[in-house]
C-alpha positions as CSV (number, residue, x, y, z in Angstrom):
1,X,0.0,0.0,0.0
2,X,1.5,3.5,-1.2
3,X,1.4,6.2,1.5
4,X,0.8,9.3,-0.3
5,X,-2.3,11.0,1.0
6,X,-4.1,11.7,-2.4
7,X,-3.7,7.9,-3.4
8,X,-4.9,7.2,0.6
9,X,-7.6,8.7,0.2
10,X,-8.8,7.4,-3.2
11,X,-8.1,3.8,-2.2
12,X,-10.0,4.9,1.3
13,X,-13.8,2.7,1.4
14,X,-15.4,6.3,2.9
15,X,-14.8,7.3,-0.6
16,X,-15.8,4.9,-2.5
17,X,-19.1,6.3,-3.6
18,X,-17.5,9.4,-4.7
19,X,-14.2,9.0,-5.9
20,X,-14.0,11.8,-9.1
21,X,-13.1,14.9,-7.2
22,X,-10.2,13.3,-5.9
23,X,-9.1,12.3,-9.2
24,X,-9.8,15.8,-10.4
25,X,-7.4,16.9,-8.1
26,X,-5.0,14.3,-9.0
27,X,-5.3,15.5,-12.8
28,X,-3.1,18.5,-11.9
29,X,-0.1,17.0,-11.7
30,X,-0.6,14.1,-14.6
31,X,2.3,12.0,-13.5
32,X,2.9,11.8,-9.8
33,X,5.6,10.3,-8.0
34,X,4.2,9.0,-4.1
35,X,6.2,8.4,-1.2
36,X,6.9,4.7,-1.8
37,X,8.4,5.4,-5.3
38,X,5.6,4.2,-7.3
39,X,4.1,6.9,-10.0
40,X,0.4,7.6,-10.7
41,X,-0.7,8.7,-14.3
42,X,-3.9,10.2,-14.1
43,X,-4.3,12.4,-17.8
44,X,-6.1,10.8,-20.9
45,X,-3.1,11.1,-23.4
46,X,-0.8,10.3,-21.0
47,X,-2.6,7.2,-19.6
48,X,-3.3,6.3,-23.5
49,X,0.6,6.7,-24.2
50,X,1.6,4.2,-21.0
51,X,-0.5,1.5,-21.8
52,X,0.9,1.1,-25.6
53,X,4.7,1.5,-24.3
54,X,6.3,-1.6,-24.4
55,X,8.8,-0.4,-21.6
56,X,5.4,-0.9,-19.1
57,X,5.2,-4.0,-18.4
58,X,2.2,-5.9,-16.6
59,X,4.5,-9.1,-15.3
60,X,4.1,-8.1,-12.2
61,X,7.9,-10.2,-11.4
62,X,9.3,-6.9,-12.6
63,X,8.7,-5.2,-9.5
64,X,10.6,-4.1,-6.7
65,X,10.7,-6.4,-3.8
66,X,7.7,-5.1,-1.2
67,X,5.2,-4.7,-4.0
68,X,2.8,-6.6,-4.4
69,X,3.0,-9.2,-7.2
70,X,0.0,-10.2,-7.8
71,X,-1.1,-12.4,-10.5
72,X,2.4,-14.5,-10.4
73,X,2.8,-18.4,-10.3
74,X,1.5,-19.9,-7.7
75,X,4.4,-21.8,-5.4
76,X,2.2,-24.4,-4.3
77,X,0.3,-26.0,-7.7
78,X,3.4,-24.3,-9.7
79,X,0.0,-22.7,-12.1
80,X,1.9,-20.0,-14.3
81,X,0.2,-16.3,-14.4
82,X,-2.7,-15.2,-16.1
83,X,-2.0,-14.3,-20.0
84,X,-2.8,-10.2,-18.9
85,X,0.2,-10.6,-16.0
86,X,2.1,-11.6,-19.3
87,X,4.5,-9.7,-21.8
88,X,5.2,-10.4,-24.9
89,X,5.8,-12.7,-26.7
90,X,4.3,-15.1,-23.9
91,X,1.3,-12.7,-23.9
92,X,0.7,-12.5,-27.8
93,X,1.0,-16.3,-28.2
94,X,-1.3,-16.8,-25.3
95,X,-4.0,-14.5,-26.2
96,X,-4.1,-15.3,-29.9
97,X,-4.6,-19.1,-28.7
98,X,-7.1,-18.0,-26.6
99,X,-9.0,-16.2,-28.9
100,X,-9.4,-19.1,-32.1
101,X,-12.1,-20.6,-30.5
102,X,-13.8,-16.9,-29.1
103,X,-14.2,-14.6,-31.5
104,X,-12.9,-13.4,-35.4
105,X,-11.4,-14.6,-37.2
106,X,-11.7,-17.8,-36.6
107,X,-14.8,-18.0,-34.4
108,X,-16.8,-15.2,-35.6
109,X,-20.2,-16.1,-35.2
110,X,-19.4,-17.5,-31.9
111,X,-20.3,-15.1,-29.4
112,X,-23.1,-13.8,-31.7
113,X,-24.9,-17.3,-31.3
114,X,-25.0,-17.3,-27.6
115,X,-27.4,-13.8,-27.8
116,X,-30.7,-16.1,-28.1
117,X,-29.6,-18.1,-25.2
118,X,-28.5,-14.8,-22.9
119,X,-31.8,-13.2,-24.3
120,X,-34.1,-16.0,-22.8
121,X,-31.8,-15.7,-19.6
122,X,-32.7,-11.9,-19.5
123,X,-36.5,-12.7,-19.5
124,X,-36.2,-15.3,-16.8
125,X,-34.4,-13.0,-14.5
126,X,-36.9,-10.5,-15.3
127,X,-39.9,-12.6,-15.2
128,X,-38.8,-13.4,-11.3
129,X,-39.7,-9.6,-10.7
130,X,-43.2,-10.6,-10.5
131,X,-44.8,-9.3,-7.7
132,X,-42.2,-7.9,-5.8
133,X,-42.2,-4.5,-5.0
134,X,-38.5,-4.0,-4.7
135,X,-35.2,-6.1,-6.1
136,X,-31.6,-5.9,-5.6
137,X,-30.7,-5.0,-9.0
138,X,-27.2,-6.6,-8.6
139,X,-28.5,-10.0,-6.8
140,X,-31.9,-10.4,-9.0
141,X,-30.4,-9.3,-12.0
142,X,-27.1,-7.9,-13.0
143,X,-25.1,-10.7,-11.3
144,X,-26.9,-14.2,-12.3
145,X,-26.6,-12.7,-16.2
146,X,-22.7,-12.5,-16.3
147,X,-22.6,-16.0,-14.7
148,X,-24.5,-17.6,-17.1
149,X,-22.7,-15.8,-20.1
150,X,-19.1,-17.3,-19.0
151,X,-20.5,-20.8,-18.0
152,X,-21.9,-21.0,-21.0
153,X,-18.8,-19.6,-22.7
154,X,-16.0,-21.5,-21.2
155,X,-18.6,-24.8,-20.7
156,X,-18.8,-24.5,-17.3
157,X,-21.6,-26.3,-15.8
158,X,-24.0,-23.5,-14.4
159,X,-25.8,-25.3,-11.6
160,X,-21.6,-25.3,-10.2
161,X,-21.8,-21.4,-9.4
162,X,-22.3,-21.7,-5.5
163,X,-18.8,-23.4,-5.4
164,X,-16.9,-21.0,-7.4
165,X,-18.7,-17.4,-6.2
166,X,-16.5,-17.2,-3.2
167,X,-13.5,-18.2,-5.0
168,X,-14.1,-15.3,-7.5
169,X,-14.9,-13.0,-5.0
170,X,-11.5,-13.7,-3.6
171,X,-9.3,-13.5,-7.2
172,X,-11.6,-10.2,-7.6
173,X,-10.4,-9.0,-4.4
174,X,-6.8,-9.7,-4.5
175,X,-6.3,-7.1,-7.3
176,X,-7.3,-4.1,-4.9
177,X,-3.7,-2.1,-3.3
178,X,-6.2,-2.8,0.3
179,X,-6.2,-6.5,0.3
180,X,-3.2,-6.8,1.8
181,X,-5.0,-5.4,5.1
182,X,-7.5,-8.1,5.6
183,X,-5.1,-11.5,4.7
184,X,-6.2,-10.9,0.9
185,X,-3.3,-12.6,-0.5
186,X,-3.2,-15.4,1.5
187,X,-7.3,-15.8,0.8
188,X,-6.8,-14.9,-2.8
189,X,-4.0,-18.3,-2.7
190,X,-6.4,-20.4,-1.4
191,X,-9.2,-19.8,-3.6
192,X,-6.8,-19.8,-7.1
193,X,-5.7,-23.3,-5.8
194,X,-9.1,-24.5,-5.2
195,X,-10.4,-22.9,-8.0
196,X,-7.5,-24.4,-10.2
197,X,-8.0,-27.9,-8.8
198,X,-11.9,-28.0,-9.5
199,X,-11.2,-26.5,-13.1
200,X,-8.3,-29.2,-13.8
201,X,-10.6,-31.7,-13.0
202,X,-13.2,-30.1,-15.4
203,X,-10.8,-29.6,-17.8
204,X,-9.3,-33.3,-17.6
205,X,-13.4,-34.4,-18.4
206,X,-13.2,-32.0,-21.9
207,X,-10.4,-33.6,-23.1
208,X,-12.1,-36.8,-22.4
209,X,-15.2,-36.1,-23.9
210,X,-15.4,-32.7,-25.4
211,X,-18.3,-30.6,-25.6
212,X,-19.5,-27.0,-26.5
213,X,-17.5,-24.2,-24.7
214,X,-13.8,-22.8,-24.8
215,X,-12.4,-25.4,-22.4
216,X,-13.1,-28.2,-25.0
217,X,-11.8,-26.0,-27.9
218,X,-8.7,-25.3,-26.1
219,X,-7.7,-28.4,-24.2
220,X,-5.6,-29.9,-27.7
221,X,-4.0,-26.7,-27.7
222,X,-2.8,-25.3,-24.1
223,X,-0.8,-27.0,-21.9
224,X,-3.0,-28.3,-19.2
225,X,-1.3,-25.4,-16.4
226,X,-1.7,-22.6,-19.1
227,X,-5.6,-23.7,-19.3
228,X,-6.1,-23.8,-15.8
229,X,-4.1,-20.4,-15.2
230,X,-6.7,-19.3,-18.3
231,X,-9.8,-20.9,-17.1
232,X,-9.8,-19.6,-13.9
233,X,-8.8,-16.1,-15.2
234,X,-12.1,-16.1,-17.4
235,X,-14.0,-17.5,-15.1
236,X,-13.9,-14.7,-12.3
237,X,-12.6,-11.5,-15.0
238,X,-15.7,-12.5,-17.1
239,X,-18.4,-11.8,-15.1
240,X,-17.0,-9.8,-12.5
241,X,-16.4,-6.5,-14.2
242,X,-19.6,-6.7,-16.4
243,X,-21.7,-6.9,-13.2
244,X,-20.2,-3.9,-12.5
245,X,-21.5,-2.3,-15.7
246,X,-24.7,-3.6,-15.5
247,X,-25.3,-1.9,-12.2
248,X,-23.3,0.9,-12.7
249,X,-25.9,1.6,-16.0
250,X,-28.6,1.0,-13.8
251,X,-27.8,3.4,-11.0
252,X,-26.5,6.1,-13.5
253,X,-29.8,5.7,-15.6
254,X,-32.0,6.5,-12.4
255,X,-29.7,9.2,-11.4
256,X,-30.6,11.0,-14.9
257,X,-34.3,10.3,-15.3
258,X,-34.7,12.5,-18.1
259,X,-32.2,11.1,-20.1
260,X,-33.6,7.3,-19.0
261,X,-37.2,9.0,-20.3
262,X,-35.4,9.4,-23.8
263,X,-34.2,6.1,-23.8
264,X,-37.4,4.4,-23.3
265,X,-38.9,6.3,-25.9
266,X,-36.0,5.8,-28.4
267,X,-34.2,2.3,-27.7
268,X,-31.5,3.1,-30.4
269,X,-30.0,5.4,-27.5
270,X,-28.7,2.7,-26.5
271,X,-25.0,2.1,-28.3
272,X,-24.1,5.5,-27.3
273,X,-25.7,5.3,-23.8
274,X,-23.6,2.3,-22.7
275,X,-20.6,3.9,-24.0
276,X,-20.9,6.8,-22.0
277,X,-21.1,4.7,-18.8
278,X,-18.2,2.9,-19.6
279,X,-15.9,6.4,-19.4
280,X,-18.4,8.4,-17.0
281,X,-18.4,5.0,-14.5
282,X,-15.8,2.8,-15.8
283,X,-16.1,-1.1,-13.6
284,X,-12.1,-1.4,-13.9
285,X,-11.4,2.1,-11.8
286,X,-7.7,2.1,-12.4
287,X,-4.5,-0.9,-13.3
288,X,-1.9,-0.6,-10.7
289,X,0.5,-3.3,-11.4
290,X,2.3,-2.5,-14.3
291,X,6.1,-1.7,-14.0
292,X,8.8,0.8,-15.9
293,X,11.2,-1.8,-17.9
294,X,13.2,1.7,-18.6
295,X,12.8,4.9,-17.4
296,X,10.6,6.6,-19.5
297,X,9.7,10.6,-20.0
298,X,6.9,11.4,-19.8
299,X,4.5,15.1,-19.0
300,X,7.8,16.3,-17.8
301,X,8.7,13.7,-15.4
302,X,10.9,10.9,-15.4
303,X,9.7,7.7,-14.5
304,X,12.8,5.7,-13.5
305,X,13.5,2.0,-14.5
306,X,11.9,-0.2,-12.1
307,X,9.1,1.6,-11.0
308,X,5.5,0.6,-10.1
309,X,3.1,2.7,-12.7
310,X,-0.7,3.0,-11.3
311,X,-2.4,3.8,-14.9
312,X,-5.5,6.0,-13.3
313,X,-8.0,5.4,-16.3
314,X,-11.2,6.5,-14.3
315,X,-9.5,9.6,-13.5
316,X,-8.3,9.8,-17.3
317,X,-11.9,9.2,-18.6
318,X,-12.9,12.4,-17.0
319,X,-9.8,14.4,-18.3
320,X,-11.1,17.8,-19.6
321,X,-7.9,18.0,-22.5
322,X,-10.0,14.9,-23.8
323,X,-13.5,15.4,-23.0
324,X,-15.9,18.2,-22.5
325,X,-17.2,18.5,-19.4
326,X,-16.3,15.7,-18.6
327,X,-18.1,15.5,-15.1
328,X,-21.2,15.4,-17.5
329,X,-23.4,12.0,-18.4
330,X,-24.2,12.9,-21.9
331,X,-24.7,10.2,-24.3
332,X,-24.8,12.6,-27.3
333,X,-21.2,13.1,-26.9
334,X,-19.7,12.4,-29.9
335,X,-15.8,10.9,-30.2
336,X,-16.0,9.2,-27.3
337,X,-13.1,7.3,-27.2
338,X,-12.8,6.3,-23.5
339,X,-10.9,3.7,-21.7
340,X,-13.3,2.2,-19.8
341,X,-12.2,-1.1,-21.6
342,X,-8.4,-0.1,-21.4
343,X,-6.5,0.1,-24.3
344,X,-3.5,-1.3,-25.9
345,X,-2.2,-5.1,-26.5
346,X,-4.3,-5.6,-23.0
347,X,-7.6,-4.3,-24.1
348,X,-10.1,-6.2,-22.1
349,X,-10.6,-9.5,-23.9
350,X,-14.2,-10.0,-22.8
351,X,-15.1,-7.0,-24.4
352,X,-17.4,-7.9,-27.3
353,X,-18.7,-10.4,-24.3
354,X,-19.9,-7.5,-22.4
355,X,-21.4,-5.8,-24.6
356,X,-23.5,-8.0,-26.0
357,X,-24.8,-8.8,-22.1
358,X,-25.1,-5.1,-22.2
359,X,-27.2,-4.4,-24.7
360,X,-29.4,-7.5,-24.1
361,X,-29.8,-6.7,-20.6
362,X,-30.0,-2.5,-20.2
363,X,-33.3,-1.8,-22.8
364,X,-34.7,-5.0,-21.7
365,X,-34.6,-4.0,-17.9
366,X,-36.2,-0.8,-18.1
367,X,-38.5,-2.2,-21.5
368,X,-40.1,-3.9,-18.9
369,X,-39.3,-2.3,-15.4
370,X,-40.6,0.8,-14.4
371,X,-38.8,1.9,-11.2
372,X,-40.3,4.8,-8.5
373,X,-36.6,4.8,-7.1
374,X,-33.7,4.4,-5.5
375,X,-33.6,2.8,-2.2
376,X,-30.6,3.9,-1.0
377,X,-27.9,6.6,-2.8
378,X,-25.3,5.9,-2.7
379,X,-25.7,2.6,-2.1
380,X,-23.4,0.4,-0.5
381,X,-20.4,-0.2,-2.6
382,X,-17.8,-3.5,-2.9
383,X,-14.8,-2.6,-0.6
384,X,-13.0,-3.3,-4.0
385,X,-11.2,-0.1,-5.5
386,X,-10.0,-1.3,-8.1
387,X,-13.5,-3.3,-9.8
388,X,-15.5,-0.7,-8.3
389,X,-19.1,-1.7,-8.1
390,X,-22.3,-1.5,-5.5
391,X,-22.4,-4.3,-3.5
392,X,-26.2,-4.0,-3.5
393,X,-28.3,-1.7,-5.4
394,X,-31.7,-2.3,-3.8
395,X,-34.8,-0.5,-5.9
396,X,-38.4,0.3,-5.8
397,X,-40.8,-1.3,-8.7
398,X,-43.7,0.5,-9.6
399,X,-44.5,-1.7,-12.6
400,X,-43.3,-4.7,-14.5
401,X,-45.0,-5.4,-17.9
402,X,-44.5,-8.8,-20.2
């Protein structure tokens, strides 16, 4: 954990509701060095640069000893890191092996013919509103969708979620500068082992007798620990950041009824709309484990060779060089190329995953669901910094329609 008071105060739970002024003031000084020798980038361009400099590196055995290293193998089941705690070329051969069976151009019409099949899910979830007054729009709804969508994805059976929510929640957790404070890393080691042994066992049945999913397509491909190190990855990175959107959409939308008015009225809103969550209330707040493999100048600073690099994008989504008013929830605005997604050779890979879940689940929800309000606002948010979220988002129904 750093010790400068800005960064305290960011990473601090009491503001975890609220954390954009403090990024505001963190904007004024783009790249800033804190007491423990790690830097914090906080401007769009500058963030933009970073992340497409292949002297920042995201294997995390780059950094100085006391750091945390999160993401590395793991010294008791030897499981290498996840592909994104990966340079290249281990990271390019990874990901591109990863990809054949998930999306263009060798899969193309893969994630496009799970939308019937996430569509249904989307009724059922809604169809359990039925006469209920009031829901928890992240237990109820913008939770059990993810988890479908990567079961379904990686073959996973769904009915084996109870087992592996607690595990997630654990791997979620253990990317956050706080987790340190509560035996995080130790909890987090427990869970990617348990996690990896029930996937290995999973993954030994695919290679047995394959079936629909990733896991099947990849098993002649991947050495068993790279799958495991993959499967687990995608398992808990798959679901976990796009229940963040889905709530975060939900609580922005009810925070702006009159643009949620236009939306109802005009459903095409809805491309633009999504995007302007993803910069205005981005689920992945900010990366903070990527390393200096040289020093690099940058904004007038130096970043020496060797240092931890906190890429801030939250606070570079709301950068006024890059967007006007940026404090602003308009989805008119036009080039909005945020980095809610991140950018660079580590662009999010469940991407086009998310969006489809997004756009099957955001018109639908208020299609059909006509909320009188907000239960609680804020409302109480994951201790997580870094996957920033509400933990619950309990809300009033006034209506539900087929």
């Amino acid at each position: 954990m750093t010790s400068g008071t800005l960064l305290a105060q960011i990473t601090d739970y009491a503001n975890r509701a609220d954390p954009y002024p403090l990024y505001a003031e963190l904007r004024k000084q783009p790249v800033r060095r804190e007491d423990d020798g790690s830097y914090l980038v906080s401007t769009y361009y500058e963030v933009r640069s970073l992340a497409n400099d292949p002297r920042l590196s995201n294997d995390t055995s780059n950094r100085p000893s006391g750091y945390a290293r999160v993401g590395q193998p793991d010294p008791e089941t030897g499981l290498p890191p996840s592909f994104i705690f990966t340079d290249p070329p281990v990271h390019d051969r990874l990901r591109d092996t990863i990809n054949r069976p998930f999306g263009p151009p060798h899969s193309p019409r893969f994630l496009d013919g799970l939308r019937g099949e996430l569509a249904k899910a989307v009724t059922e979830l809604l169809d359990a509103f039925e006469g209920k007054d009031q829901v928890d729009i992240v237990e109820d709804f913008a939770y059990p969708l993810p988890v479908t969508a990567i079961c379904k994805v990686l073959g996973v059976p769904r009915e084996d979620e109870p087992r592996f929510h607690g595990w997630a929640d654990a791997l979620a957790s253990s990317v956050d500068p706080h987790s340190g404070d509560d035996g995080g890393p130790e909890k987090a080691q427990r869970a990617r082992q348990e996690m990896g042994a029930y996937l290995a066992g999973l993954i030994e049945t695919k290679r047995r007798h394959p079936g629909p999913g990733m896991l099947s397509a990849l098993a002649p491909d991947m050495t068993p620990a790279d799958l495991e190190a993959t499967a687990v990855l995608l398992l808990v990175a798959g679901h976990e950041t796009t229940v963040n959107a889905i709530t975060n959409t939900t609580l922005t939308l009810l925070r702006h009824p009159d643009i949620l008015q236009r939306f109802q009225k005009d459903p095409d809103l809805a491309v633009p709309l999504i995007e302007e969550v993803l910069r205005y209330e981005p689920p992945v707040q900010f990366v903070p484990w990527t390393t200096a493999l040289a020093d690099i100048d940058i904004a007038g600073t130096t970043i020496p060779k060797g240092s931890p690099v906190w890429l801030m994008l939250a606070a570079a989504n709301r950068d006024p060089r890059r967007f006007e008013n940026p404090d602003r929830f308009d989805p008119d605005r036009k080039d909005n190329e945020h980095l809610g997604f991140y950018t660079g050779i580590h662009y999010c890979f469940g991407a086009p995953l998310a969006r489809i879940e997004l756009h099957l689940a955001v018109p639908e929800l208020f299609r059909r669901v006509t909320f009188s309000r907000l239960l609680e606002d804020p409302p109480p948010y994951r201790a997580n910094a870094v996957l920033r979220g509400p933990r619950h988002l309990p809300v009033a129904i006034e209506s539900l329609t087929a």
